[in-house]
KEROTI-118916 format. One record per atom (N, C-alpha, C, O, CB): residue number from 1; atom name; x, y, z. Coordinates in nm, 2 decimals, padded with zeros to 4 digits, m for minus. Glycine has a CB too. Layout:
residues N
+-----+------+--------+--------+--------+
!   n ! atom !      X !      Y !      Z !
+-----+------+--------+--------+--------+
! NUM !   CA !      X !      Y !      Z !
...
+-----+------+--------+--------+--------+
//
This chain:
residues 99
+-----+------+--------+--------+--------+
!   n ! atom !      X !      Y !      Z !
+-----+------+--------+--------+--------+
!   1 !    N !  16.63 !  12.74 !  04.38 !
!   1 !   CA !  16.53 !  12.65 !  04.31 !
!   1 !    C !  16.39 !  12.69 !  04.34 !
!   1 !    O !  16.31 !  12.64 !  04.26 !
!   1 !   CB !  16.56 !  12.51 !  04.35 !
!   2 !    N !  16.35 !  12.74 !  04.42 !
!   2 !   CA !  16.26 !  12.80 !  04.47 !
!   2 !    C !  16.18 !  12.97 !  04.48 !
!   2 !    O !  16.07 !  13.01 !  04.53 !
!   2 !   CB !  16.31 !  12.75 !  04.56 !
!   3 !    N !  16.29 !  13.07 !  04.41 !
!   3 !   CA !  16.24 !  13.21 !  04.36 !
!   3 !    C !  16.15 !  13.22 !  04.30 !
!   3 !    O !  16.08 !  13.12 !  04.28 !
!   3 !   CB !  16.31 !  13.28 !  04.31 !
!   4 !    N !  16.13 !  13.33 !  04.25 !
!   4 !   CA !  16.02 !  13.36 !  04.16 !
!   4 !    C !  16.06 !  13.34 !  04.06 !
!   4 !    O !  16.18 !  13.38 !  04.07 !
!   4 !   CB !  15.95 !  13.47 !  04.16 !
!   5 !    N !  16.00 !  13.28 !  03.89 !
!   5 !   CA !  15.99 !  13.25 !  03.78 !
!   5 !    C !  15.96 !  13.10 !  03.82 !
!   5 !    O !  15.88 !  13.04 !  03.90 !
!   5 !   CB !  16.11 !  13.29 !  03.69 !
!   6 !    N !  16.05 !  13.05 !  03.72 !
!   6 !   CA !  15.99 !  12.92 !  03.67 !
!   6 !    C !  16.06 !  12.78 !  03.85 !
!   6 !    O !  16.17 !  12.74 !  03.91 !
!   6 !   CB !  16.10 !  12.89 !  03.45 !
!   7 !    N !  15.95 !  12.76 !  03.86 !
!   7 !   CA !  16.01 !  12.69 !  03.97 !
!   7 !    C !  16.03 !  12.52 !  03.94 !
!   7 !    O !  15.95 !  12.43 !  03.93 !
!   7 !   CB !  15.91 !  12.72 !  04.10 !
!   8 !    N !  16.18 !  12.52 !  03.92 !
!   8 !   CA !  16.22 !  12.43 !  03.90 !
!   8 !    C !  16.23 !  12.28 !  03.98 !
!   8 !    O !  16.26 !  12.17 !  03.93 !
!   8 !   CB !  16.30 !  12.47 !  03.89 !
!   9 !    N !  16.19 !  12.31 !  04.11 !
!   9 !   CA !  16.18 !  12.18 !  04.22 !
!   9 !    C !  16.04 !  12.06 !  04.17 !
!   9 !    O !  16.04 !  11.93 !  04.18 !
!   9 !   CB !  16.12 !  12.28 !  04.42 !
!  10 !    N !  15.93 !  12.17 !  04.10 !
!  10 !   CA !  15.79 !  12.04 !  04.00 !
!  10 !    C !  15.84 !  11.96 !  03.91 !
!  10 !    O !  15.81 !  11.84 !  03.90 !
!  10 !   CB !  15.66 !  12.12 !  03.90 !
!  11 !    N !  15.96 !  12.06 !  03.80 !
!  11 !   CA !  16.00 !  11.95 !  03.74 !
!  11 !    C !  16.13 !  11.85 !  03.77 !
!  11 !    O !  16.17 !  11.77 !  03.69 !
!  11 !   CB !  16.02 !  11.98 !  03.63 !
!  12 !    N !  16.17 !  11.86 !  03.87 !
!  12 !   CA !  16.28 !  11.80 !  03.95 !
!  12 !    C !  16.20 !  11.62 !  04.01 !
!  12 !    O !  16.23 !  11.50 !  03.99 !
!  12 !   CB !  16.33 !  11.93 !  04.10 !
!  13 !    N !  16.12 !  11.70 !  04.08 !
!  13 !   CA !  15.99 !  11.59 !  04.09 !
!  13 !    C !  15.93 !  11.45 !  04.02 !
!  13 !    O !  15.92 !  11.33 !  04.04 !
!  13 !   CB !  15.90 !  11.66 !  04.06 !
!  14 !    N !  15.88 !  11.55 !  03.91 !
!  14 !   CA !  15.86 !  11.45 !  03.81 !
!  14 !    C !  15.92 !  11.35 !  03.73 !
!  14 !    O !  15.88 !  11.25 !  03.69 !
!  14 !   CB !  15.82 !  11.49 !  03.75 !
!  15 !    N !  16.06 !  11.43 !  03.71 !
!  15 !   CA !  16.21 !  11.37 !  03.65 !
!  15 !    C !  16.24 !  11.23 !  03.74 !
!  15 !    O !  16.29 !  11.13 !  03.69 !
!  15 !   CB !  16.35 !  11.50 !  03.67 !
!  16 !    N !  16.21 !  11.25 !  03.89 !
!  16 !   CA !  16.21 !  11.16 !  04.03 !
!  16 !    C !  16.17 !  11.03 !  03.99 !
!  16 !    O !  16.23 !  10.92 !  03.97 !
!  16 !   CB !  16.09 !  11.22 !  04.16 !
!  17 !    N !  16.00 !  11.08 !  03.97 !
!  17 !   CA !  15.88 !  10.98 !  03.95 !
!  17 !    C !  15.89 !  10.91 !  03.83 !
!  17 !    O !  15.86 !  10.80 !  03.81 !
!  17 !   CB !  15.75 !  11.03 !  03.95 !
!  18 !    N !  15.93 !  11.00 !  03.76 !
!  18 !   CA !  15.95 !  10.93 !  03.59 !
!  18 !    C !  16.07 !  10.80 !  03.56 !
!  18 !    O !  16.05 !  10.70 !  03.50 !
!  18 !   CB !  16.02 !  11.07 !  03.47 !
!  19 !    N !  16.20 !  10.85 !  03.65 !
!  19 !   CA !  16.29 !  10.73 !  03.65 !
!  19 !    C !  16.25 !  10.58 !  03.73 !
!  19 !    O !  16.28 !  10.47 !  03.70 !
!  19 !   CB !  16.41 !  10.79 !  03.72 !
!  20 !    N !  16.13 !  10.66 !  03.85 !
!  20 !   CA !  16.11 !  10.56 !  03.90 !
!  20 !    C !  16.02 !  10.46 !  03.79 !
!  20 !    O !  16.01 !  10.36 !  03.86 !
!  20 !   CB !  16.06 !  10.59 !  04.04 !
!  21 !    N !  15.99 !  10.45 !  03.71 !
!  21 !   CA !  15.87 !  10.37 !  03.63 !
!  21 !    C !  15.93 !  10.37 !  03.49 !
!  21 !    O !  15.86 !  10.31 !  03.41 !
!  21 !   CB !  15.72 !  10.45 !  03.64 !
!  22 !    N !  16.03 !  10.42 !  03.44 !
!  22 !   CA !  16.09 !  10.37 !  03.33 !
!  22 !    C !  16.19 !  10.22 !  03.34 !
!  22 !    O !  16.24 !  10.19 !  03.44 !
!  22 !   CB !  16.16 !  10.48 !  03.28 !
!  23 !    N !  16.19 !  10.17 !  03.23 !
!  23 !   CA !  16.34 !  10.05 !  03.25 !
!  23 !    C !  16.47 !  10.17 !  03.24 !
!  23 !    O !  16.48 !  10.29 !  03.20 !
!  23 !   CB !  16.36 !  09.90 !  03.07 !
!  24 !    N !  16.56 !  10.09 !  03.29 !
!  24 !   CA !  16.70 !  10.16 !  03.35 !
!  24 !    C !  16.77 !  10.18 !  03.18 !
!  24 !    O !  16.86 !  10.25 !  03.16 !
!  24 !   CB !  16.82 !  10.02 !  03.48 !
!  25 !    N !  16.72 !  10.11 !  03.07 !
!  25 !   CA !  16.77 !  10.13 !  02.98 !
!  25 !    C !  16.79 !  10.25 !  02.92 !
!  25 !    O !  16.89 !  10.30 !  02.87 !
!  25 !   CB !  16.74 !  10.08 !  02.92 !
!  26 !    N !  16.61 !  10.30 !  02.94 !
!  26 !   CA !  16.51 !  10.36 !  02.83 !
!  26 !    C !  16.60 !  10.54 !  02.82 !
!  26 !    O !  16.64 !  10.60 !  02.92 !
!  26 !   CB !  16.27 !  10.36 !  02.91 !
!  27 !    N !  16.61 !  10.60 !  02.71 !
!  27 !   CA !  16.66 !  10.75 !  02.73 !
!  27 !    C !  16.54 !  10.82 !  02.69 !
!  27 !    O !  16.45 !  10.78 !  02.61 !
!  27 !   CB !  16.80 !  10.81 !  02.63 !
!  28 !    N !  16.53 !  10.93 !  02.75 !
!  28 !   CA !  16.46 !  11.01 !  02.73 !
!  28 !    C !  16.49 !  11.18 !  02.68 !
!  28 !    O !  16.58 !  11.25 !  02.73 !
!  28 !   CB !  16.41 !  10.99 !  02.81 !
!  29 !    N !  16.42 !  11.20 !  02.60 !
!  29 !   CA !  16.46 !  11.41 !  02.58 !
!  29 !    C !  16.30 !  11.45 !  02.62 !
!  29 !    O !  16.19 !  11.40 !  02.61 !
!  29 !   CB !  16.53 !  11.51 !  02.35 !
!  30 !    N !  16.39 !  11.58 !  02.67 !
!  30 !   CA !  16.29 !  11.64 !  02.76 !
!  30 !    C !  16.24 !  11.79 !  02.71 !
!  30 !    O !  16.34 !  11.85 !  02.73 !
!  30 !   CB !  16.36 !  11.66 !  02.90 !
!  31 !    N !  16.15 !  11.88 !  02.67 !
!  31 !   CA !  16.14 !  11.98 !  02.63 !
!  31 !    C !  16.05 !  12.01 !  02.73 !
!  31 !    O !  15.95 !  11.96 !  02.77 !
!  31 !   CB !  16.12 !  12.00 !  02.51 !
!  32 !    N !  16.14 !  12.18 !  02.77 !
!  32 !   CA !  16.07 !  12.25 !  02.86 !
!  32 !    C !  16.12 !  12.36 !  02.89 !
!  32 !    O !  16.24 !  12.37 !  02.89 !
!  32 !   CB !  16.05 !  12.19 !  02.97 !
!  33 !    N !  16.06 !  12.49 !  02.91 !
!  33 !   CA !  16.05 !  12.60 !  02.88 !
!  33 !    C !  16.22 !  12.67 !  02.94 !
!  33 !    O !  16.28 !  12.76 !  02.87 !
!  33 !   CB !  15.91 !  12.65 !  02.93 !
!  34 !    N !  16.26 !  12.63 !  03.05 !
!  34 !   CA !  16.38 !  12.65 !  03.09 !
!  34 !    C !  16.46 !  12.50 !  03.09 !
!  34 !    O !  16.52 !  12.45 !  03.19 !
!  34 !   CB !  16.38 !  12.73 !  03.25 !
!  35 !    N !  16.45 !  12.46 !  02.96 !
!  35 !   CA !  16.49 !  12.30 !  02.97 !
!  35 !    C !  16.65 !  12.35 !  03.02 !
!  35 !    O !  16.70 !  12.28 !  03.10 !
!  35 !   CB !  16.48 !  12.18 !  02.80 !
!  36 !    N !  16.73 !  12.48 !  02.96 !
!  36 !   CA !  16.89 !  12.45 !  02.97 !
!  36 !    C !  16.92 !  12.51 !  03.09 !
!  36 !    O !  17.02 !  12.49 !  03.16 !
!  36 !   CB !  16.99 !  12.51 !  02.83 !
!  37 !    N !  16.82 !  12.58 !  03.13 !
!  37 !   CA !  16.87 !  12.58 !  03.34 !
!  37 !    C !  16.85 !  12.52 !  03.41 !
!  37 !    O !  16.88 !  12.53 !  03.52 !
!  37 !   CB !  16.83 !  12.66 !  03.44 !
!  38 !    N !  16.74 !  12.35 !  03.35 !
!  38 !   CA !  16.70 !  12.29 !  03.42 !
!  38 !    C !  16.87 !  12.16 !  03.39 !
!  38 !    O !  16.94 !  12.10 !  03.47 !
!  38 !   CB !  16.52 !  12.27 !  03.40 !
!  39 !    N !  16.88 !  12.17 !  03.25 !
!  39 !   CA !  17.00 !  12.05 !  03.33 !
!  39 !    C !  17.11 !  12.13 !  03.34 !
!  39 !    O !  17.21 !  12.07 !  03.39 !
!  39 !   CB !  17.05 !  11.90 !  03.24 !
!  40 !    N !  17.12 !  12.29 !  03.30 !
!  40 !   CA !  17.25 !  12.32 !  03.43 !
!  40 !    C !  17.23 !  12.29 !  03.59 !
!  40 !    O !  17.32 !  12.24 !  03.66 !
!  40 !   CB !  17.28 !  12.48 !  03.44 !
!  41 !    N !  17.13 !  12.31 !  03.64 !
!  41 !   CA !  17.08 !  12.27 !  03.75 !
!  41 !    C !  17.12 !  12.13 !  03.82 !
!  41 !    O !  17.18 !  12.11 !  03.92 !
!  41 !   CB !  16.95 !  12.29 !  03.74 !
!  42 !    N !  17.06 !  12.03 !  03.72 !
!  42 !   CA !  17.12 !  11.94 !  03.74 !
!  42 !    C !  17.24 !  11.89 !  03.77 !
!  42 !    O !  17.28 !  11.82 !  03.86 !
!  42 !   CB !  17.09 !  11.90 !  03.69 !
!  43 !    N !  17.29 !  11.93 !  03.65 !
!  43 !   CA !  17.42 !  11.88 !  03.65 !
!  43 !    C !  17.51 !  12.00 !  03.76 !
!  43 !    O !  17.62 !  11.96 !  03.77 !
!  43 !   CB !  17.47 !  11.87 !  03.48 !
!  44 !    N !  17.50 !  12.10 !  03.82 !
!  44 !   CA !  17.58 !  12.16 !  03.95 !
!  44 !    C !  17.55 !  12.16 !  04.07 !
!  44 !    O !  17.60 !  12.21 !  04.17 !
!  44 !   CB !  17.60 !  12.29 !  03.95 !
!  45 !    N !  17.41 !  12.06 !  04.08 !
!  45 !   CA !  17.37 !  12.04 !  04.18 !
!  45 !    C !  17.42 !  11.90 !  04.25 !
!  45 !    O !  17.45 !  11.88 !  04.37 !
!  45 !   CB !  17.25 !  12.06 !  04.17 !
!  46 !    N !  17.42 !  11.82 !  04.14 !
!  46 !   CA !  17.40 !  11.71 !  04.18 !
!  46 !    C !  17.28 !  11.62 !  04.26 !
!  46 !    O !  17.27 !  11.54 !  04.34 !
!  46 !   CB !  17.49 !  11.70 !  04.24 !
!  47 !    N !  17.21 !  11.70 !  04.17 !
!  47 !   CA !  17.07 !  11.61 !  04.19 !
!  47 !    C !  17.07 !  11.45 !  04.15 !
!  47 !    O !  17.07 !  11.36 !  04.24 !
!  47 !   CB !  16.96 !  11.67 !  04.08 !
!  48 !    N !  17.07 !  11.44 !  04.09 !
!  48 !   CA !  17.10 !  11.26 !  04.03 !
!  48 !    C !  17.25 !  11.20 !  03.98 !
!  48 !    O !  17.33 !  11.27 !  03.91 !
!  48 !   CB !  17.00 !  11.22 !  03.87 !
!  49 !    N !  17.29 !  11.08 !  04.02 !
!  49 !   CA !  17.38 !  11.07 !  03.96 !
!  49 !    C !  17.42 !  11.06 !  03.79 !
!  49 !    O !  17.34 !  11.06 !  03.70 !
!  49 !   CB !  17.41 !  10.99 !  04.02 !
!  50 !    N !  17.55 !  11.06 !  03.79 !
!  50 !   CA !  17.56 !  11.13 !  03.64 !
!  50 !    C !  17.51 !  10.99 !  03.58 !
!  50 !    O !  17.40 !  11.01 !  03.52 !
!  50 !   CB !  17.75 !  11.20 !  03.57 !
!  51 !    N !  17.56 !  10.86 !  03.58 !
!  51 !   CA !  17.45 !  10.77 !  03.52 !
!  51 !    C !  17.34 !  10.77 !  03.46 !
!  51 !    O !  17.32 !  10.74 !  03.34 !
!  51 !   CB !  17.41 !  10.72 !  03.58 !
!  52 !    N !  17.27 !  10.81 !  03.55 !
!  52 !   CA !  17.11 !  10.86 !  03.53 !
!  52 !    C !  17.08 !  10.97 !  03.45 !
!  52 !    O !  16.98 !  10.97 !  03.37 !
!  52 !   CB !  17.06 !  10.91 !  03.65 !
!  53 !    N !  17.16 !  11.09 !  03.46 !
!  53 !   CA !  17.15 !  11.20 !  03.42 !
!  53 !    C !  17.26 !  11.19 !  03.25 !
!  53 !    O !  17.22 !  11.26 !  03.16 !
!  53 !   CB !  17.19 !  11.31 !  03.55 !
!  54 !    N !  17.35 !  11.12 !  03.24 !
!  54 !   CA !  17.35 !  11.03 !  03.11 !
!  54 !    C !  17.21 !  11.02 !  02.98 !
!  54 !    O !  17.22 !  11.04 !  02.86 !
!  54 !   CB !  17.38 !  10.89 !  03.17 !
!  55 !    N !  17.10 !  10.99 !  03.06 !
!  55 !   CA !  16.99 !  10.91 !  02.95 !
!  55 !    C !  16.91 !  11.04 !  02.90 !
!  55 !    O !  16.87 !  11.05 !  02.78 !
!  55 !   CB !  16.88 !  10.79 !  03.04 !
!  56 !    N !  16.91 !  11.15 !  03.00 !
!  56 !   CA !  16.84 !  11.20 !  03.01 !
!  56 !    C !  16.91 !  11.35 !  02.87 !
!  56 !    O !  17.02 !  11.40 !  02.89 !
!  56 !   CB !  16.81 !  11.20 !  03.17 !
!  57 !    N !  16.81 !  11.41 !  02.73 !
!  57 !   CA !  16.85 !  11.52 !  02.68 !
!  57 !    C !  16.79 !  11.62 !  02.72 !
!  57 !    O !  16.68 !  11.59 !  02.77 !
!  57 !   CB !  16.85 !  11.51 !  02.55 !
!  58 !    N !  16.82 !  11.77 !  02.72 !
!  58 !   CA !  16.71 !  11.85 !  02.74 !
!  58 !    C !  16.74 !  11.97 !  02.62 !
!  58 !    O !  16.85 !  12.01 !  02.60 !
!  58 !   CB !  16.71 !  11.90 !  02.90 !
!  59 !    N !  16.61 !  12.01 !  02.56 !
!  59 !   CA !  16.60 !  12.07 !  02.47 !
!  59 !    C !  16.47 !  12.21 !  02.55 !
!  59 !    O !  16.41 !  12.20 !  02.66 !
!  59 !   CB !  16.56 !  11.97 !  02.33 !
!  60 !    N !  16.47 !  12.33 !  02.44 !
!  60 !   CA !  16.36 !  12.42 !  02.45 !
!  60 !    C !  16.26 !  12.41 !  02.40 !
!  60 !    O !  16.27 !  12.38 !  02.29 !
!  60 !   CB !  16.38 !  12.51 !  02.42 !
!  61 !    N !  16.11 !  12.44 !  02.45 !
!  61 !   CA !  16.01 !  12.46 !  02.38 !
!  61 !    C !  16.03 !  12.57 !  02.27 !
!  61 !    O !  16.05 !  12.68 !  02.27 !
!  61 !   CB !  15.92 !  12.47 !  02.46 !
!  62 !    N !  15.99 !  12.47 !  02.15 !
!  62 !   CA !  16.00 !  12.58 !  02.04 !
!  62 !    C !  16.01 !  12.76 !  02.05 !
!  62 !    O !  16.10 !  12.84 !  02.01 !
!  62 !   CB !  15.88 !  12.55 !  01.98 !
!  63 !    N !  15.86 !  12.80 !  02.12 !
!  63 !   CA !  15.82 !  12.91 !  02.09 !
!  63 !    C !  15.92 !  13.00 !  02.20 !
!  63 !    O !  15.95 !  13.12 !  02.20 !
!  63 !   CB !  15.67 !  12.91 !  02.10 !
!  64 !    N !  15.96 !  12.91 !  02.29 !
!  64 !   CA !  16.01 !  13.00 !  02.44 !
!  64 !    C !  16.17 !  12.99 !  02.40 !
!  64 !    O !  16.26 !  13.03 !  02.47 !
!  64 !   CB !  15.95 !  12.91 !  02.64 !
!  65 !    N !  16.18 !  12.94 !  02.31 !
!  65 !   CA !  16.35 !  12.95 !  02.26 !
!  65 !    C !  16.36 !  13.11 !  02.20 !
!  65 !    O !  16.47 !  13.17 !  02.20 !
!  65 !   CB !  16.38 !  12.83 !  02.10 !
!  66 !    N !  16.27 !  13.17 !  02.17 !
!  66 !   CA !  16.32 !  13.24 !  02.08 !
!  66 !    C !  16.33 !  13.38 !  02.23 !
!  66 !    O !  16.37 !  13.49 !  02.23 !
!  66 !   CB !  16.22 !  13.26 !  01.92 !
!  67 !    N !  16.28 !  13.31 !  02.29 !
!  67 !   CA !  16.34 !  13.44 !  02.47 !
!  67 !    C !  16.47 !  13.40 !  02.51 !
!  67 !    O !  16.50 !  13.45 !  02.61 !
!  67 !   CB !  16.24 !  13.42 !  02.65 !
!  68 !    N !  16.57 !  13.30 !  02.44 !
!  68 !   CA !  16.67 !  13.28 !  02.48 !
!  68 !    C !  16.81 !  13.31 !  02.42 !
!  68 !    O !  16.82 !  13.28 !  02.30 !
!  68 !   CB !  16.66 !  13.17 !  02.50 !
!  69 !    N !  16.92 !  13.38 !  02.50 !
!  69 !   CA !  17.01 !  13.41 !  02.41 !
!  69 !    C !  17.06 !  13.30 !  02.32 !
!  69 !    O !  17.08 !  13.19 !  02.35 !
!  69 !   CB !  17.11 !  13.48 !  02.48 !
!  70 !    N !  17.10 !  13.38 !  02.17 !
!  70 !   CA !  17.15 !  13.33 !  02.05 !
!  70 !    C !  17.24 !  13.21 !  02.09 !
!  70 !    O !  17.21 !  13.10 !  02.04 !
!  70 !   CB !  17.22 !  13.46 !  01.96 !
!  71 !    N !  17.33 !  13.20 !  02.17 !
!  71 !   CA !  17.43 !  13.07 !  02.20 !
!  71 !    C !  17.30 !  12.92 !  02.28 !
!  71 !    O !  17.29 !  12.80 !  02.26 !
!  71 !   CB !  17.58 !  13.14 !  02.36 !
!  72 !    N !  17.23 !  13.01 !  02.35 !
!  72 !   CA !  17.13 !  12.88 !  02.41 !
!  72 !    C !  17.07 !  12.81 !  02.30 !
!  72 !    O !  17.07 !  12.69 !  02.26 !
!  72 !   CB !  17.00 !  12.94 !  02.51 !
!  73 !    N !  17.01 !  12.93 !  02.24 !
!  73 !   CA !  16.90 !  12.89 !  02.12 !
!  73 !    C !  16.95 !  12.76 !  02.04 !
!  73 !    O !  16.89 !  12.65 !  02.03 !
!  73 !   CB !  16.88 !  13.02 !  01.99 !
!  74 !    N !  17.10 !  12.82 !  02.00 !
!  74 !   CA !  17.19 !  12.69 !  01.91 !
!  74 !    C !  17.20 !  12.57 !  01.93 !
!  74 !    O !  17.19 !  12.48 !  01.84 !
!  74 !   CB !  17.32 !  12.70 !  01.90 !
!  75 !    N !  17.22 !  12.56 !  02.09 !
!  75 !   CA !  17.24 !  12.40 !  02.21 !
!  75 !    C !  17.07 !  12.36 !  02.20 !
!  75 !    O !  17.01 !  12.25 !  02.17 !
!  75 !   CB !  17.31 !  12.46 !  02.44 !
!  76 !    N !  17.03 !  12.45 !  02.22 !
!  76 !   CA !  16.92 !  12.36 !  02.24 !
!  76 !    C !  16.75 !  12.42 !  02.22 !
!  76 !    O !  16.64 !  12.42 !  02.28 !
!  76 !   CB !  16.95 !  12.32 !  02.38 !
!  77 !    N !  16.79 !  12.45 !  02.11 !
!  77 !   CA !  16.65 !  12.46 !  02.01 !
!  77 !    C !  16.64 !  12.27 !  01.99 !
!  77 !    O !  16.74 !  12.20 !  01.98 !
!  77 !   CB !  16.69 !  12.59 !  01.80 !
!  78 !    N !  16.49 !  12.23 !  01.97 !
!  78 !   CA !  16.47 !  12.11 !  01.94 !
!  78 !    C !  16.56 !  12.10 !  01.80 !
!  78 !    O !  16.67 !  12.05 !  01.80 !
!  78 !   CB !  16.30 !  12.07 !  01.94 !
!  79 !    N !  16.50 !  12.16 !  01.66 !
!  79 !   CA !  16.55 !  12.15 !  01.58 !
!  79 !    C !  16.69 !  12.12 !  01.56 !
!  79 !    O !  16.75 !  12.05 !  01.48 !
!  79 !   CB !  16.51 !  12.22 !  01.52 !
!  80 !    N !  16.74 !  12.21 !  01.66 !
!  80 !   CA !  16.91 !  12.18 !  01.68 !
!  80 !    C !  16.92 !  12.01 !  01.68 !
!  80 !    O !  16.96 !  11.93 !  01.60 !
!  80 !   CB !  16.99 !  12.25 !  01.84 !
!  81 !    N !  16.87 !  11.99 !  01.79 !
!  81 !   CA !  16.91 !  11.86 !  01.87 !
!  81 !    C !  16.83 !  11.74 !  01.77 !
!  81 !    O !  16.72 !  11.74 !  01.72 !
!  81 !   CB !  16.84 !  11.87 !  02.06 !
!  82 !    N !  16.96 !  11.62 !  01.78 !
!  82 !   CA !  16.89 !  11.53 !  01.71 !
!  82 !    C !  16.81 !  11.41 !  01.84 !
!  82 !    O !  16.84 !  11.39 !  01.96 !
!  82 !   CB !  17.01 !  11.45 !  01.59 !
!  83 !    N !  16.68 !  11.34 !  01.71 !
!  83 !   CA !  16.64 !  11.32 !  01.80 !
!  83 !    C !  16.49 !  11.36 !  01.88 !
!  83 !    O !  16.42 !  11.28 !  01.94 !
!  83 !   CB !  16.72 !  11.33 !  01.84 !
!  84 !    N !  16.47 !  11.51 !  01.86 !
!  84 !   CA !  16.31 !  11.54 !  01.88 !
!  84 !    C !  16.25 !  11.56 !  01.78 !
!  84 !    O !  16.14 !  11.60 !  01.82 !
!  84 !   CB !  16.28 !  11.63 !  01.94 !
!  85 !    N !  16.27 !  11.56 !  01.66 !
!  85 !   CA !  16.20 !  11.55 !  01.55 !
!  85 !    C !  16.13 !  11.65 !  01.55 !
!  85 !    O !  16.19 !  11.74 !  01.60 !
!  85 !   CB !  16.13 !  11.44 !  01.52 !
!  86 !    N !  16.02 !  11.67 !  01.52 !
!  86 !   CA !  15.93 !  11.80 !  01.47 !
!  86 !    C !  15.84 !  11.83 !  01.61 !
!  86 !    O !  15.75 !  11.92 !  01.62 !
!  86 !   CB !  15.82 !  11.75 !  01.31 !
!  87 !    N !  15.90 !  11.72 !  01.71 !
!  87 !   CA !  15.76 !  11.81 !  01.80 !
!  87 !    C !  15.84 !  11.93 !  01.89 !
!  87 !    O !  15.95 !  11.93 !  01.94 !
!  87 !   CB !  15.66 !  11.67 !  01.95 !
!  88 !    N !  15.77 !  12.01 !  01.89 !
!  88 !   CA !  15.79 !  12.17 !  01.92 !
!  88 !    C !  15.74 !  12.16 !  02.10 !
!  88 !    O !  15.70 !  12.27 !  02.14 !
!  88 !   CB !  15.66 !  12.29 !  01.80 !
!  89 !    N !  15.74 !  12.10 !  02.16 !
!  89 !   CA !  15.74 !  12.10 !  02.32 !
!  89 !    C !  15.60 !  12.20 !  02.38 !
!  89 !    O !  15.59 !  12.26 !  02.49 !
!  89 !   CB !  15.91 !  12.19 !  02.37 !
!  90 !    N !  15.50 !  12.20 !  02.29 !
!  90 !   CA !  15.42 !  12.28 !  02.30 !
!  90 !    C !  15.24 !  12.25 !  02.34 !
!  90 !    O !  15.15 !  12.33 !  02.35 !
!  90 !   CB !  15.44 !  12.34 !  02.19 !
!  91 !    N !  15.26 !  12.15 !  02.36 !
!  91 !   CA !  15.08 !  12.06 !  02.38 !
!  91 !    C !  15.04 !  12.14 !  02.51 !
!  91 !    O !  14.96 !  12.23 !  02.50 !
!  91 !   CB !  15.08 !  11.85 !  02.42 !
!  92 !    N !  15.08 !  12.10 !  02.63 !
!  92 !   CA !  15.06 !  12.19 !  02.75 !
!  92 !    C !  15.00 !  12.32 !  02.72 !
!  92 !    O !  14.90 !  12.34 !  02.78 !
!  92 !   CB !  15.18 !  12.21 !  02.83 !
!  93 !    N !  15.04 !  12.39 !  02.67 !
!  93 !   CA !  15.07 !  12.55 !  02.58 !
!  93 !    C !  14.90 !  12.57 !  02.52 !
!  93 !    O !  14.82 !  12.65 !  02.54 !
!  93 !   CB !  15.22 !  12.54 !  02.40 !
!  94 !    N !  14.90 !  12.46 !  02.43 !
!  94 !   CA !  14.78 !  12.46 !  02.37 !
!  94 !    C !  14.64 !  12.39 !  02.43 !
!  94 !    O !  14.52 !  12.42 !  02.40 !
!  94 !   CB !  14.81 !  12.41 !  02.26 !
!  95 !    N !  14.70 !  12.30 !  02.54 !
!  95 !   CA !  14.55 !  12.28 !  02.62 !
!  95 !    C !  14.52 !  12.38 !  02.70 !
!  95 !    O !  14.40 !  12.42 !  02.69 !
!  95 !   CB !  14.54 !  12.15 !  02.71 !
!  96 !    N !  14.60 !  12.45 !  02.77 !
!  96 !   CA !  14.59 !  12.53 !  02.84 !
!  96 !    C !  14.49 !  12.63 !  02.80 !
!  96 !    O !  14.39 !  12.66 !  02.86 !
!  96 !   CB !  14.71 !  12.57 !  02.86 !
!  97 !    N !  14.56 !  12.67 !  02.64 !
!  97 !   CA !  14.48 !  12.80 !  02.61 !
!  97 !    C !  14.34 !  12.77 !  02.56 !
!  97 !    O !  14.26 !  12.86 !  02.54 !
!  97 !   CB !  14.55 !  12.88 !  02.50 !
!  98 !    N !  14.30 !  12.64 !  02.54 !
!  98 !   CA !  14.16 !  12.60 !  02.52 !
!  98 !    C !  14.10 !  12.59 !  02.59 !
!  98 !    O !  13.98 !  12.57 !  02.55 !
!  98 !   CB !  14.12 !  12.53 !  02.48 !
!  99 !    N !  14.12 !  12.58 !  02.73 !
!  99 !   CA !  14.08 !  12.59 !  02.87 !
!  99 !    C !  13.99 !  12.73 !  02.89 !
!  99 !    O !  13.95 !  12.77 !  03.00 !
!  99 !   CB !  14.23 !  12.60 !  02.96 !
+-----+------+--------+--------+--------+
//
């Protein structure tokens, strides 16, 4: 969880902080650039219980899908998945570069 690339433990974190301050109802999908290693992760780690991890969808940022093999892309391109509608996981992306 901790090698070099994308280090998964920041958004593990936030996923933490985020449950803490939502209602127990509320679901959420998530887009993020290794969204489908982040809930394999999840889910072989046993980071949260499956309950919790129930609410939670995870999709790819649009543009960083297309670095993922053809079976990932299918599961979890937003457009695949119902439910994220047209936003492309990409704002971060673009403040960044106006920075």
């Amino acid at each position: 969880m901790t090698t070099a690339g994308e280090k998964q433990h920041y958004a593990l974190a936030l996923i933490q902080q985020l449950c803490l301050h939502i209602p127990d109802t509320m679901r959420v999908r998530l887009l993020y650039d290794i969204g489908c290693q982040q809930e394999r992760s999840l889910c072989k780690w046993n980071f949260f219980d499956h309950l919790l991890l129930s609410r939670f969808q995870f999709a790819i940022s649009v543009f960083h899908a297309y670095g993922h093999q053809w079976p990932c892309q299918v599961v979890y391109h937003p457009r695949k998945r119902p439910g994220f509608g047209l936003s492309d996981g990409e704002g971060c992306e673009r403040l960044w570069s106006a920075l």
